[in-house]
Every structure is written in structure tokens, then in C-alpha cells.
C-alpha positions as a Markdown table, in Angstrom:
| # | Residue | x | y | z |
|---|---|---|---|---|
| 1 | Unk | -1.3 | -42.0 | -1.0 |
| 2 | Unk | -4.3 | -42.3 | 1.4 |
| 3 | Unk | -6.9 | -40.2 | 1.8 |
| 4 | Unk | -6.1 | -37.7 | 5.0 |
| 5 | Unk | -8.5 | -36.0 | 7.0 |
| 6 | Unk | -7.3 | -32.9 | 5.6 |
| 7 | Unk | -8.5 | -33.8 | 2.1 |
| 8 | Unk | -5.6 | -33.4 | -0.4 |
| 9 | Unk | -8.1 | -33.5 | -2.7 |
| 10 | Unk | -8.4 | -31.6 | -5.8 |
| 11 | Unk | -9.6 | -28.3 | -5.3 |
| 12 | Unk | -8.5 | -28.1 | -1.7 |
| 13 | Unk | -6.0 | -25.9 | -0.3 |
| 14 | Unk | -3.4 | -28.5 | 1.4 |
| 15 | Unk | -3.9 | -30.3 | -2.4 |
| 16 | Unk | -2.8 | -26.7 | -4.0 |
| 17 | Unk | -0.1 | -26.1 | -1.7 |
| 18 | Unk | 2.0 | -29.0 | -2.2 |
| 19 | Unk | 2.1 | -28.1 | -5.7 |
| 20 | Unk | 3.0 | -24.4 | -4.9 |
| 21 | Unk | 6.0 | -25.6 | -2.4 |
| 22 | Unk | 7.3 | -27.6 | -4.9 |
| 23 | Unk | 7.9 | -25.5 | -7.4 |
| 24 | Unk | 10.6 | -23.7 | -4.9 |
| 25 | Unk | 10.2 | -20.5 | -6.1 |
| 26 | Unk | 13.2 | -18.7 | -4.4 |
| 27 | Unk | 13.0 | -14.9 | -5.1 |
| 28 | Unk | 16.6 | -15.3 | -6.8 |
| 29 | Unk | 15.1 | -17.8 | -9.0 |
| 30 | Unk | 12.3 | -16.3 | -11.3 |
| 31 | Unk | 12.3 | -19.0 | -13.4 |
| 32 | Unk | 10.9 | -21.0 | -11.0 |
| 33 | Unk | 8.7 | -17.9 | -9.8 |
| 34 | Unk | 7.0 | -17.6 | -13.7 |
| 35 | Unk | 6.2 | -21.6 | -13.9 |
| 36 | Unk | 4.3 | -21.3 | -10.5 |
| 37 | Unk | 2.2 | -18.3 | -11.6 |
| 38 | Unk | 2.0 | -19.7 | -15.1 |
| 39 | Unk | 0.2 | -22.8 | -13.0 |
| 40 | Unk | -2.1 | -20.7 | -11.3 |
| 41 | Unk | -2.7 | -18.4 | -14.6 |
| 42 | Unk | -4.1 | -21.6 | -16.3 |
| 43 | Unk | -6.1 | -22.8 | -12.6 |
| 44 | Unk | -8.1 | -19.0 | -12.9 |
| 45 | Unk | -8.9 | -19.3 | -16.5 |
| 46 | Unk | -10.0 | -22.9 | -16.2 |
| 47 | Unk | -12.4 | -21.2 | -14.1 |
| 48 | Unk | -13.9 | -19.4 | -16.1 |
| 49 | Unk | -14.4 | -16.4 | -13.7 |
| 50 | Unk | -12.0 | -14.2 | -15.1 |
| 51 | Unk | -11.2 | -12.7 | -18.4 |
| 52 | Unk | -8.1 | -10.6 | -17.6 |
| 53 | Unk | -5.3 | -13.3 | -15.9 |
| 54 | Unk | -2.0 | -11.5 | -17.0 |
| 55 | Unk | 2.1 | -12.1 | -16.3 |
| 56 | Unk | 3.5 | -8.7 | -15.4 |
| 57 | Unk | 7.5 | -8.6 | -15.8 |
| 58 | Unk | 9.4 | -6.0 | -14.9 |
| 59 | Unk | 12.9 | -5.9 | -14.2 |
| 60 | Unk | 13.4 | -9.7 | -14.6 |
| 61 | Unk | 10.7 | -10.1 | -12.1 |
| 62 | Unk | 7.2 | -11.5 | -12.4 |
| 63 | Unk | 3.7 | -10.9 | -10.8 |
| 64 | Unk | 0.2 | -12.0 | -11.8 |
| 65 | Unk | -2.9 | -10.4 | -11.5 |
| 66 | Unk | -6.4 | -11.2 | -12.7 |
| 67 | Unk | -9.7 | -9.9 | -12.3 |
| 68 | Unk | -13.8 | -11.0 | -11.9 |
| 69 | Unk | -14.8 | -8.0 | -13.6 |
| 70 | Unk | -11.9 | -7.0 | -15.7 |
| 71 | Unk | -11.2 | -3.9 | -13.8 |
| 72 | Unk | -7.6 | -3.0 | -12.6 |
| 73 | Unk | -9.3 | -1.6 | -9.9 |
| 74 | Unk | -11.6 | -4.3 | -7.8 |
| 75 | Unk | -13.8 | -3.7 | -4.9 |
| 76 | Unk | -11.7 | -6.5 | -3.1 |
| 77 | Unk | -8.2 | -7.8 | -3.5 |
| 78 | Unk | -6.5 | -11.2 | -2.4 |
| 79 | Unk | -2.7 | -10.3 | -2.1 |
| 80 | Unk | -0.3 | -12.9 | -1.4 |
| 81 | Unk | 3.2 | -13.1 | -2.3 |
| 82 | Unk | 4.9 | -16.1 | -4.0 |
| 83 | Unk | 8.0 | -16.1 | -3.9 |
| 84 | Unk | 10.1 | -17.3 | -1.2 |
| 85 | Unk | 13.6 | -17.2 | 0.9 |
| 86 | Unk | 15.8 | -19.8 | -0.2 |
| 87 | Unk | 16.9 | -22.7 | 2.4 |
| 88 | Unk | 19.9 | -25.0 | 1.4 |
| 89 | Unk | 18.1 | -28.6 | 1.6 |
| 90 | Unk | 15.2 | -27.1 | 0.1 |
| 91 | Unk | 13.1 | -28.1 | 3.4 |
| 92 | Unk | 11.2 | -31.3 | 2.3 |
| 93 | Unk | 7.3 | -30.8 | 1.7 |
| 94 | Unk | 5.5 | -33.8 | 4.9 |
| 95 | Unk | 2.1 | -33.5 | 6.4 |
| 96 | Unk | 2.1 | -34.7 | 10.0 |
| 97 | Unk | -1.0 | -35.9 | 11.1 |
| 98 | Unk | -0.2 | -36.4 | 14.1 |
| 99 | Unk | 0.6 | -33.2 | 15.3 |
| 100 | Unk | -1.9 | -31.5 | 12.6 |
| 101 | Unk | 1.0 | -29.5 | 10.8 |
| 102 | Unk | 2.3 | -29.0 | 7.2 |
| 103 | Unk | 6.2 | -28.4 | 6.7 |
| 104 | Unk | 7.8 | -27.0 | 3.5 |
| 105 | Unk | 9.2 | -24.0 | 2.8 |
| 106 | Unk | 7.0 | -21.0 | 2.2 |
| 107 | Unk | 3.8 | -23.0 | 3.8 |
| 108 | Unk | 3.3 | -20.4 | 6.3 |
| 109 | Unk | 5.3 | -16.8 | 4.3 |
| 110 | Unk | 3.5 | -17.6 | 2.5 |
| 111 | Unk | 2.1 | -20.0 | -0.1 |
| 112 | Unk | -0.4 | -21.0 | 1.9 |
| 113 | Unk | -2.5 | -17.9 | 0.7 |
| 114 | Unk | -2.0 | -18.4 | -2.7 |
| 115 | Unk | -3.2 | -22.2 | -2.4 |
| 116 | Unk | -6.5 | -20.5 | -0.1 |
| 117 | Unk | -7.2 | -18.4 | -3.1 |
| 118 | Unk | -7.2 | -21.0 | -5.9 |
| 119 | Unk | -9.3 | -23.6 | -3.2 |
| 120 | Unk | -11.5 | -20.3 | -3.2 |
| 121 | Unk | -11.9 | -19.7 | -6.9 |
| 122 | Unk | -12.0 | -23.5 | -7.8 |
| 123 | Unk | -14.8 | -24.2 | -5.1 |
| 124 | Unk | -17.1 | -21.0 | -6.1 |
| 125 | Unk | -16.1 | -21.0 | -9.5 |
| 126 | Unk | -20.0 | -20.9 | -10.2 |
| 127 | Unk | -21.0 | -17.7 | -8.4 |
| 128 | Unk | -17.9 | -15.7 | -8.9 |
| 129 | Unk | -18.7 | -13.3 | -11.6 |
| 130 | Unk | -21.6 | -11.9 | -9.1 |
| 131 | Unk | -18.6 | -10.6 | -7.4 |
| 132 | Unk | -16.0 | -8.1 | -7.6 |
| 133 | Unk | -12.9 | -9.5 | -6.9 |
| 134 | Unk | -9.0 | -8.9 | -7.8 |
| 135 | Unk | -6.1 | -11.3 | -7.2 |
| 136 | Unk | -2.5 | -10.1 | -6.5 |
| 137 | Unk | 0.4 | -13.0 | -6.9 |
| 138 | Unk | 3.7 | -10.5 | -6.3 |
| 139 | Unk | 7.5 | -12.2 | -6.9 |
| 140 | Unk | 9.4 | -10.1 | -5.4 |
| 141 | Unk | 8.3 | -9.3 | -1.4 |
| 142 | Unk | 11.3 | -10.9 | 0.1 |
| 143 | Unk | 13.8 | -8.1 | -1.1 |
| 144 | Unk | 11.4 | -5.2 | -1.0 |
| 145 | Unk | 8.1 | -5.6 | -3.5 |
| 146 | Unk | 9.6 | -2.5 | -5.8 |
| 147 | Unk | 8.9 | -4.5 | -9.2 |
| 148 | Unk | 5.8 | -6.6 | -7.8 |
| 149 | Unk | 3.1 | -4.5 | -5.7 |
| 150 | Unk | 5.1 | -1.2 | -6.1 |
| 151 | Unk | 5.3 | -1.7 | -9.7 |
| 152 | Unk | 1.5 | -2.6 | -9.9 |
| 153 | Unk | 0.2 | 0.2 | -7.9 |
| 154 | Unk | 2.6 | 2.3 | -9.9 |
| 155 | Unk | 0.7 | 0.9 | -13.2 |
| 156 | Unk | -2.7 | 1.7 | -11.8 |
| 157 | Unk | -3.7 | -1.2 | -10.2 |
| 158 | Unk | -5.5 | -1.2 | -7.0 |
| 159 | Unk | -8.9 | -1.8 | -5.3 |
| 160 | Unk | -11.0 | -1.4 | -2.4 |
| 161 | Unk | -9.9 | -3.2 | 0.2 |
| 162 | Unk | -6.6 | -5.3 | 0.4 |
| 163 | Unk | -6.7 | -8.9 | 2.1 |
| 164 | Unk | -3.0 | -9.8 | 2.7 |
| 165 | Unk | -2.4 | -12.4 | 5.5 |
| 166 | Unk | 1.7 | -12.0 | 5.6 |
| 167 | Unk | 1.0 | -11.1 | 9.1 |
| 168 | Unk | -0.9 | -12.0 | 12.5 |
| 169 | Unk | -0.6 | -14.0 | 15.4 |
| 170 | Unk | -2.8 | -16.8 | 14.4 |
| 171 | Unk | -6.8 | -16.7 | 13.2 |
| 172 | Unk | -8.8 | -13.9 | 15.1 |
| 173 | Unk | -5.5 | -11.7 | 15.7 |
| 174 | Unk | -5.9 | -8.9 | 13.8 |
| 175 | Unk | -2.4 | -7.4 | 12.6 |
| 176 | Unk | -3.0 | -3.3 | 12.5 |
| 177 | Unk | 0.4 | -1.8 | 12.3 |
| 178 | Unk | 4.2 | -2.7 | 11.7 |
| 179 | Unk | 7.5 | -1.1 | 11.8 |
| 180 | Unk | 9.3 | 0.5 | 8.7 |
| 181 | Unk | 12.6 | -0.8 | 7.6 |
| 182 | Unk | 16.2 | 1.1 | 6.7 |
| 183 | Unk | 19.0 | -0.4 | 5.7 |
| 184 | Unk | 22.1 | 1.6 | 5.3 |
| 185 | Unk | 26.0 | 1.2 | 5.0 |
| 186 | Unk | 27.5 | 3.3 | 7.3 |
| 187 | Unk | 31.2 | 4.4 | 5.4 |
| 188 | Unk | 33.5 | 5.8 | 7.6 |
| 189 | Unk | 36.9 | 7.3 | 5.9 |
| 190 | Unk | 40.1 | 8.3 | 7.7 |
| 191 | Unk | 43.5 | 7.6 | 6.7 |
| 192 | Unk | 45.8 | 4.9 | 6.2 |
| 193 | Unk | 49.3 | 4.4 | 8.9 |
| 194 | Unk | 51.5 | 1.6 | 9.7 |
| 195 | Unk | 50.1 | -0.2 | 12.8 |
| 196 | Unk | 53.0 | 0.6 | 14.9 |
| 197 | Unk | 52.4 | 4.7 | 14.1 |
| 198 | Unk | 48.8 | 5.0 | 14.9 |
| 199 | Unk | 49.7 | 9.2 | 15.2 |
| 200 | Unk | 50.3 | 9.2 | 11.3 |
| 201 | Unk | 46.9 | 8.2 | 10.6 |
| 202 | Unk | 43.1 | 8.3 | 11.3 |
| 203 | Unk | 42.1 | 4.8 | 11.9 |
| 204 | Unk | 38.6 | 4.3 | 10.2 |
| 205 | Unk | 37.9 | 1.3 | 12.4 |
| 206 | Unk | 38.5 | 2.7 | 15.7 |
| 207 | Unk | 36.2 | 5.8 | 14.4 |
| 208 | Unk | 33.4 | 3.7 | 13.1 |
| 209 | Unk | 33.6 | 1.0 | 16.6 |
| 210 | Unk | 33.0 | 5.0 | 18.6 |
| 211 | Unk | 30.2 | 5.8 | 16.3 |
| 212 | Unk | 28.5 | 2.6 | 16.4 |
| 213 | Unk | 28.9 | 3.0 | 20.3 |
| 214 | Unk | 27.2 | 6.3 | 20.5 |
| 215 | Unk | 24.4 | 5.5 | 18.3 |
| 216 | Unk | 23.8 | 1.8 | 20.2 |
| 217 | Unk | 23.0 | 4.2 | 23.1 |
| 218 | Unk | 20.6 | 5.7 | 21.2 |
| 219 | Unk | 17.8 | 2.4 | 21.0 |
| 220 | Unk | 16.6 | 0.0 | 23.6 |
| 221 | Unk | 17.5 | -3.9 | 22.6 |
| 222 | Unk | 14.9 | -5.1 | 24.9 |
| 223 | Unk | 12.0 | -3.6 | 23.8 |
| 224 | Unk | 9.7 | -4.6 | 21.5 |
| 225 | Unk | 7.9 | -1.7 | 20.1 |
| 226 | Unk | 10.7 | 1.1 | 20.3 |
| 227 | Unk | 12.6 | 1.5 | 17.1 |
| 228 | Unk | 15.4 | -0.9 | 17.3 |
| 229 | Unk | 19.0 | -1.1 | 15.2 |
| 230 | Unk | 20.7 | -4.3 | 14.4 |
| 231 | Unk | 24.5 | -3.9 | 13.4 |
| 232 | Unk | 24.6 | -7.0 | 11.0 |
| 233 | Unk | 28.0 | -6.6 | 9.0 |
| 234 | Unk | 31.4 | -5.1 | 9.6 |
| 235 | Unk | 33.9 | -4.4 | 6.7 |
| 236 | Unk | 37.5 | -3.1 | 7.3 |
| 237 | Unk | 41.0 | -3.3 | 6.8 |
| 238 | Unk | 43.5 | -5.5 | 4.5 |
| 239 | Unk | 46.1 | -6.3 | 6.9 |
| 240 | Unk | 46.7 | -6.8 | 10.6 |
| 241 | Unk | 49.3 | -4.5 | 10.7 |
| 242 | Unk | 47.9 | -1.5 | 9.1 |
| 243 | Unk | 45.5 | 1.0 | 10.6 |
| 244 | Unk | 42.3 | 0.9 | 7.5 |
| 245 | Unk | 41.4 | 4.1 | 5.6 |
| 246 | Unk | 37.8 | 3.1 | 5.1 |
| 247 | Unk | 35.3 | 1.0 | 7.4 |
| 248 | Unk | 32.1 | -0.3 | 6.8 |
| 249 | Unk | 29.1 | -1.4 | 8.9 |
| 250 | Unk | 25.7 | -2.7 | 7.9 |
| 251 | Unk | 22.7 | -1.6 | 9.7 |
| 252 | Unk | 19.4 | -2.7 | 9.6 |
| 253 | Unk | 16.8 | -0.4 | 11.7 |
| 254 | Unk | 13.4 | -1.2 | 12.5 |
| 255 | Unk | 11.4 | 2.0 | 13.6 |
| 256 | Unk | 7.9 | 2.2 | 15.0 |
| 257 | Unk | 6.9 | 5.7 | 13.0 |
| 258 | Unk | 7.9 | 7.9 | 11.0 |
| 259 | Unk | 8.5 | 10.9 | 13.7 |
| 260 | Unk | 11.2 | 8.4 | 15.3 |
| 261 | Unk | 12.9 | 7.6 | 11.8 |
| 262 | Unk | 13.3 | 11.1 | 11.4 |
| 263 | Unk | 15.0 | 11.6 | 14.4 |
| 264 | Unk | 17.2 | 8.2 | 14.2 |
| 265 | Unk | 18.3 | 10.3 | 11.1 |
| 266 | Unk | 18.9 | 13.1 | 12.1 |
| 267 | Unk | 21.4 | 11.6 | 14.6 |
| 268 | Unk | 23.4 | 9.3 | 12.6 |
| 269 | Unk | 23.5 | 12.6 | 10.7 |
| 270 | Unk | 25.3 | 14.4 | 13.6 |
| 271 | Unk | 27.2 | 11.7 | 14.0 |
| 272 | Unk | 28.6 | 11.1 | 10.5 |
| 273 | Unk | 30.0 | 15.1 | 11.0 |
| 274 | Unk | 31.4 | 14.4 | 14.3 |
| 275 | Unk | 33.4 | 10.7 | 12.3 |
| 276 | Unk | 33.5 | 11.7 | 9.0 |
| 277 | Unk | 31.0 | 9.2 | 8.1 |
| 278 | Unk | 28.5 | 9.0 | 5.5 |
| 279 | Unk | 25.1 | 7.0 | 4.6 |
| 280 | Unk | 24.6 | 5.1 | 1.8 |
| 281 | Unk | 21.0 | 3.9 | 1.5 |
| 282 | Unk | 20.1 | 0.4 | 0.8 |
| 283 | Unk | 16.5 | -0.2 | 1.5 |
| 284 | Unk | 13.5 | 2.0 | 3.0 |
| 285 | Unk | 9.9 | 1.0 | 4.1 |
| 286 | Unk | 7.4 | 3.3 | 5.6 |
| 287 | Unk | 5.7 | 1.9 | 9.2 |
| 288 | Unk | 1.9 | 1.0 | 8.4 |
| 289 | Unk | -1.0 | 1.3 | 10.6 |
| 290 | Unk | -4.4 | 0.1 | 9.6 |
| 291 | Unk | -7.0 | 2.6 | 10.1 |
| 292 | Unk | -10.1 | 0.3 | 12.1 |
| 293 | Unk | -13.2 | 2.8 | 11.3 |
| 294 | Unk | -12.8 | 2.3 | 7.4 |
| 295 | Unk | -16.1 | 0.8 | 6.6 |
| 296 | Unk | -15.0 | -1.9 | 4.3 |
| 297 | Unk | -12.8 | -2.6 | 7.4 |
| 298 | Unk | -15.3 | -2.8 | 10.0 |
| 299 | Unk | -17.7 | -4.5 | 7.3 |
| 300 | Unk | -14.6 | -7.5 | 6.6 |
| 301 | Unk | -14.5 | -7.3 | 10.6 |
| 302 | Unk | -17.8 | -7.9 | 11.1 |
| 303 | Unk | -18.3 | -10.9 | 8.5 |
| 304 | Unk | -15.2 | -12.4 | 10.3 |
| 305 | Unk | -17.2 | -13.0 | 13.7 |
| 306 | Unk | -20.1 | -14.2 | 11.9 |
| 307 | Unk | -18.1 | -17.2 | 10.9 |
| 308 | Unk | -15.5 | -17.1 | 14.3 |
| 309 | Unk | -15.9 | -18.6 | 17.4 |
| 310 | Unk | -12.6 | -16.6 | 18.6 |
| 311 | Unk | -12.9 | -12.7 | 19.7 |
| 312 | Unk | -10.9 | -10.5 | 16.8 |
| 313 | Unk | -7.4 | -9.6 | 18.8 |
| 314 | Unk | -5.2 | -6.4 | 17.3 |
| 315 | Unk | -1.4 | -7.1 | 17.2 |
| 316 | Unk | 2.3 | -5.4 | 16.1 |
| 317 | Unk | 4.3 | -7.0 | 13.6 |
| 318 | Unk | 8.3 | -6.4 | 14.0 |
| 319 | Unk | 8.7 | -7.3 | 10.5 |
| 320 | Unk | 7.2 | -5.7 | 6.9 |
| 321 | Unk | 5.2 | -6.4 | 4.7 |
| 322 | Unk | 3.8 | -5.0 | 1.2 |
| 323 | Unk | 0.8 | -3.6 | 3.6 |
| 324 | Unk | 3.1 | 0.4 | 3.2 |
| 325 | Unk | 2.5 | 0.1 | -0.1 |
| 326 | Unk | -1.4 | -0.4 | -0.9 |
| 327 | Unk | -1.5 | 1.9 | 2.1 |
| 328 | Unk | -0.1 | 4.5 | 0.7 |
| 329 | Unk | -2.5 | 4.4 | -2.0 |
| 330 | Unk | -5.3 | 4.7 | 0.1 |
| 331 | Unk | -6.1 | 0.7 | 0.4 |
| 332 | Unk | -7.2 | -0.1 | 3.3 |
| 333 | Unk | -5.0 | -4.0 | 4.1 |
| 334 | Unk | -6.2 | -6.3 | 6.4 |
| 335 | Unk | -3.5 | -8.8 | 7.7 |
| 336 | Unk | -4.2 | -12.2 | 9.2 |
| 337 | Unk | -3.3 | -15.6 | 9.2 |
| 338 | Unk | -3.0 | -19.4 | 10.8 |
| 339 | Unk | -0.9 | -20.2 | 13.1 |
| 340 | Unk | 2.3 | -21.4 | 12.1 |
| 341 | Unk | 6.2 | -20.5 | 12.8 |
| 342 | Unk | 9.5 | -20.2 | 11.1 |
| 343 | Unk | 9.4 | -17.7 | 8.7 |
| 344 | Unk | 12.4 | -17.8 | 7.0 |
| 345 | Unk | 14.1 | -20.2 | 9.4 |
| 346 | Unk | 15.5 | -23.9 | 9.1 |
| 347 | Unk | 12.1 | -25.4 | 10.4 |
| 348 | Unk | 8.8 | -23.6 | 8.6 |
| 349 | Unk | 5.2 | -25.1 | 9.8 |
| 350 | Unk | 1.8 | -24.1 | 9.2 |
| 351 | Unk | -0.8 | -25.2 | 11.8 |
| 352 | Unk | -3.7 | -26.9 | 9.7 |
């Protein structure tokens, strides 16, 4: 093809992430996730900047990690997951020039990182073992990173200071906190009757359609950084005419900290007494919250609007992110990225 003035050239990152894209690496698929960070294994030790490029598997999934200065601990680390949701029709990899935008699936969650670091080592491949640096490619974000950056922290891997852009509002926005996640069924059990004798029973779904009632009361769906619940499957019954001894409902819950999870707990609590429910945990994620005055943060901050023309903004995310994680460990994680749109939706752009 022609030439672009967006330089798919090798060694830039539009040239590396078409490659990435089309290895569709689907979470459910890590076949396909191993061949793409068996790609960018071979890219970093063509470089010759690192001596330490290993495939981590654990629990069928895999992760890569590498090193400048064959420490499991560097003084800075690119994170980026690679692996991504899956989309029927495989959304077709096209630059548009004229609207200066990429399309593909995972372009903007997030290949596009992964494709920035490799242009990165490939174009200072020179200089980089003055420099202490640590890269991160994790297969497993999209269902909850417990067997990519959990596992890794968990093996003693770390660093300094954690660049992950999975979250921002565009270059110069700044993303310093997000909600935690909790998934749950909700079981409710009551007892079987004929549909005409509703007295012989204890009809789970009428019980569970109360609960879910009383504890919809209980969030605001309008606003954006309250804690907010999402009721996002319903499972009862095996007939029309028969009043269902067990019903289910899925719940996904987004809360701001971890004082209002608490409390969000202690409620469906009270209310699983009152219905004879009970909880069955799916999936849990702490809130995160970037702490500003950490000198390596001011320090990445400050070497930003050297090269920016735009002022640094702070924003929320709604959604998570492995940020919990490395912040748990004491890792500081900076989150930002380019503008771009459809995470996980039928139409995913990045803005080049």
C-alpha cells in the first residue's frame, strides 16, 4: 500500500498495531493471546535491550514480562493488557485518513499501548540499557487480571511507578481514581405451589422482584459518581403455571469507595434475612485512587508538560482497571490515553 502520513512504517506504532489487531486475541482464546506475546517476545530481544523476556502461564493463561536491567522489580513499568473482548465479525482492521482514525478491535482497550511500547523499544533500542525499565503484557484483564497482574505481583514482580493508559479522557486528562466492581448472584429460595394455590407456597420470584425493589431504592441511576447497581440477569421458574422455589438475579455494582461497599453490603445483608436470600460472589475489585504528591508522580507529571501543549486535567473512570492491583502493592499507576471510543462496543476507534 502507499505510504500514509501516519507512517506504517516499520518500527512505528500504527505499523505494530495492525499486526497486534490481527492476531484477535480474544481473552477466551489464549492461543491466540501466546502467538501475539510470542511476536513481541522475539521484537524485545531483537533489541537487544533486555536479557530477561519471559511467557508466564498460569491457569491456561499467559502474560509476558521483560526487563532493561534484569530486575523483577524496575524503577518504571509499561503495563498494557493484550488481550481483548471478542466481537462476532471480528471488526475489520481500516485506517481512515480522512477522518484521522484507526478501527479494529482492541485499537483503543487496548493494543494500542502494546504497539507504543514496541515503537518505543525499537526506536531507542540504542540507549535503553542506560535506563531502568519493566514491561508488563497481561492476558487476562477483561475477566478480572487474577492470573496476569495479580499473579505477577503475587510472584514478586513490581516496580516504581506503573504507566497503564486503560483509562483517561484523551491526552492531558489525567485519570486519578475509579470505582470497584462486585458481581454477585442474588439466590432467593421459597417453596414450590401450583399456580392456582399461591397460599401453599412461597413464590421465590415474587420475593426476589420485592428485594430487588427495595435495594433499587437504595442507589441513584442518574448519577455518575455515586455507587450504582445494574440488575443484568434474571433466572426463575420451569413452567408458567407453577409458583418457582428458587430465583436468581445477577447484579453488577459499581461503588465509588470502599466505606459505601461496605454499607451496600451490609444492606443486601439485611435484606437476604428479611427474603431468605443469599449472596454468592462472582467477582470483587477494590476502588483506586492515585495519590498526586508521590514524587515519581509529580516527576512523570512534570515531564508530561514539558512535551504538552495541553494543561494535565484529573478525571473518574466508571469502569476498572488492573490500576487496584499495583496499587495495592504500593505502585504508584498513572492512567492516560488518546482519544478514541467504543470500548468493547460494535464500533472501536482510536483517534491518531
Amino acid at each position: 500500500g502507499h505510504q500514509n502520513k501516519h507512517h506504517e512504517h516499520v518500527g512505528s506504532p500504527l505499523y505494530y498495531l495492525e499486526h497486534l489487531v490481527k492476531f484477535r486475541s480474544w481473552t477466551c482464546d489464549q492461543a491466540a493471546v501466546r502467538k501475539l506475546l510470542e511476536y513481541c517476545a522475539t521484537i524485545l530481544d531483537e533489541s537487544g535491550a533486555f536479557d530477561d523476556v519471559k511467557i508466564h502461564e498460569h491457569n491456561g493463561f499467559f502474560n509476558l514480562t521483560a526487563s532493561t536491567q534484569n530486575t523483577k522489580k524496575p524503577k518504571v513499568l509499561l503495563a498494557a493488557h493484550i488481550d481483548v473482548v471478542p466481537h462476532p465479525d471480528s471488526l475489520q482492521w481500516r485506517v481512515d485518513e480522512e477522518d484521522d482514525k484507526v478501527y479494529g478491535r482492541g485499537v483503543y482497550d487496548m493494543l494500542f499501548a502494546a504497539a507504543s511500547y514496541l515503537s518505543f523499544v525499537h526506536r531507542n533500542r540504542e540507549g535503553l540499557q542506560q535506563l531502568d525499565i519493566g514491561i508488563w503484557l497481561t492476558g487476562d484483564e477483561e475477566i478480572g487480571g487474577f492470573d496476569g497482574t495479580e499473579y505477577l505481583l503475587k510472584q514478586g514482580y513490581g516496580g516504581g511507578i506503573c504507566i497503564l493508559p486503560d483509562s483517561g479522557e484523551g491526552f492531558g486528562d489525567l485519570s486519578v481514581a475509579s470505582k470497584g466492581l462486585y458481581n454477585m448472584n442474588l439466590v432467593i429460595d421459597g417453596k414450590a405451589h401450583h399456580g392456582s394455590r399461591p397460599w401453599e407456597g412461597d413464590n421465590a420470584t415474587g420475593k426476589l422482584t420485592d428485594l430487588l425493589q427495595e435495594l433499587k431504592g437504595f442507589f441513584s441511576s442518574t448519577s455518575r459518581e455515586e455507587s450504582t447497581l445494574t440488575i443484568t440477569q434474571l433466572q426463575a421458574g420451569l413452567a408458567i403455571n407453577q409458583g418457582p422455589s428458587e430465583a436468581t438475579a445477577r447484579l453488577d455494582i459499581r461503588n465509588k469507595n470502599s466505606e459505601d461497599l461496605n454499607t451496600i453490603k451490609e444492606r443486601l445483608n439485611e435484606l437476604c434475612l428479611k427474603y431468605n436470600g443469599r449472596l454468592e460472589d462472582l467477582l470483587a475489585r477494590d476502588s483506586f485512587q492515585l495519590d498526586m504528591d508521590h514524587f515519581l508522580v509529580r516527576e512523570l507529571v512534570d515531564v508530561y508538560r514539558a512535551h504538552s501543549d495541553a494543561p494535565i486535567t484529573e478525571s473518574k473512570s466508571y469502569g476498572t482497571s488492573d490500576a487496584p492491583f499495583l496499587a495495592e502493592h504500593g505502585i504508584p499507576v498513572v492512567m492516560m490515553r488518546p482519544k478514541g471510543f467504543g470500548a468493547h462496543a460494535d464500533e472501536e476507534w482510536l483517534s491518531l
